[in-house]
N, C-alpha and C positions, 0 to 999 in steps of 0.2 A: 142364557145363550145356548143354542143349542148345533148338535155339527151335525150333517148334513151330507158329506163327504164321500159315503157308499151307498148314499140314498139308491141310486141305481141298481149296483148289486144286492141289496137287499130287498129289492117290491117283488112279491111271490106273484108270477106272473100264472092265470089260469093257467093256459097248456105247457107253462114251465121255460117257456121266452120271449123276450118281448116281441109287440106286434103292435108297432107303432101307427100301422095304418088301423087299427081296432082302439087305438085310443087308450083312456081312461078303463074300458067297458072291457078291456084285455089283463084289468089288475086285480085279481083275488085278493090281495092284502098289500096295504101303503106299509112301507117301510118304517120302522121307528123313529122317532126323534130323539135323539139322545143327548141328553142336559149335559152338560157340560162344566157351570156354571149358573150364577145368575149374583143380582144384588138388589136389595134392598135397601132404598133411599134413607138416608138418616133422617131424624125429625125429631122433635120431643118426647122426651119419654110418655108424657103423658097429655092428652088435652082433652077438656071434660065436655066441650061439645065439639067433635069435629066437622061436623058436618059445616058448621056457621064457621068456625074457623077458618079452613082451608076454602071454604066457597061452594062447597058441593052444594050446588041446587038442585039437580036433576031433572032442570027441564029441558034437554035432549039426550042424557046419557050418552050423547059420542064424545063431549070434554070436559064433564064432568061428572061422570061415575064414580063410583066410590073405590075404584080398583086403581090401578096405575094407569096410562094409555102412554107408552112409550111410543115414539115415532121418529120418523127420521132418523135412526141408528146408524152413525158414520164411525166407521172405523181407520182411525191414524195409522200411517204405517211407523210411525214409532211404537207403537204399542198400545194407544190408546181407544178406547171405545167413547164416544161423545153419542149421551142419552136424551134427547126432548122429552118431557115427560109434559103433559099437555096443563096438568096444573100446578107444578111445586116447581117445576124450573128445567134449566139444565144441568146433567151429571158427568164427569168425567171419572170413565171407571179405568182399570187394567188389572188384567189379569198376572197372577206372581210371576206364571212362564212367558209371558210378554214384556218383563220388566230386561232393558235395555240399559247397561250402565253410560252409555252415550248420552242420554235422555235423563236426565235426571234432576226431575221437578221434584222437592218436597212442598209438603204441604206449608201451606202461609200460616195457618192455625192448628193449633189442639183441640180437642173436645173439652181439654181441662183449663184450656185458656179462658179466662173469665171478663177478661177486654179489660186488663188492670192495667 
């Protein structure tokens, strides 16, 4: 996840202000992007072909690359972030400073639950 927030005060503009009617072509340097966050999807510790596993074929690489393709990121105003990920599912994430005691899902399972 990344903020975004002073994107404007930060783009180093050629003559040192913006010049909207010059566009893009007016930007000596784009602003940083500044992480924030991020998460990576739980899965198996281990799988000895993933490729076959999870499906990656790779015959368009637009949804099924072997990276993540997250899409459609909609954010709860309870605090929640709801992730598409184009092959493993969807994720429901939140961030610690978005945790809301009004709101309060715990999880259904453990990792150490073994469905006994």
């Amino acid at each position: 996840m990344t903020d975004h927030g002073h994107i404007w005060e930060e783009i180093v503009w050629e003559n040192g202000v913006p010049e909207p009617e010059r566009g893009f072509q007016a930007i000596e340097e784009l602003a940083v992007s500044h992480t924030i966050g991020y998460y990576l999807p739980a899965g198996p510790e281990w799988i000895e072909d993933p490729t076959t596993e999870l499906g990656y074929d790779m015959a368009d690489c637009w949804a099924s690359c072997m990276i993540p393709f997250d899409w459609g990121l909609q954010y709860d105003p309870r605090g929640f972030l709801f992730i598409s990920e184009m092959v493993s599912g969807v994720y429901v994430v939140q961030f610690d400073e978005d945790i809301d005691p009004r709101f309060n899902y715990p999880a259904l399972w453990s990792i150490e639950d073994n469905g006994d």
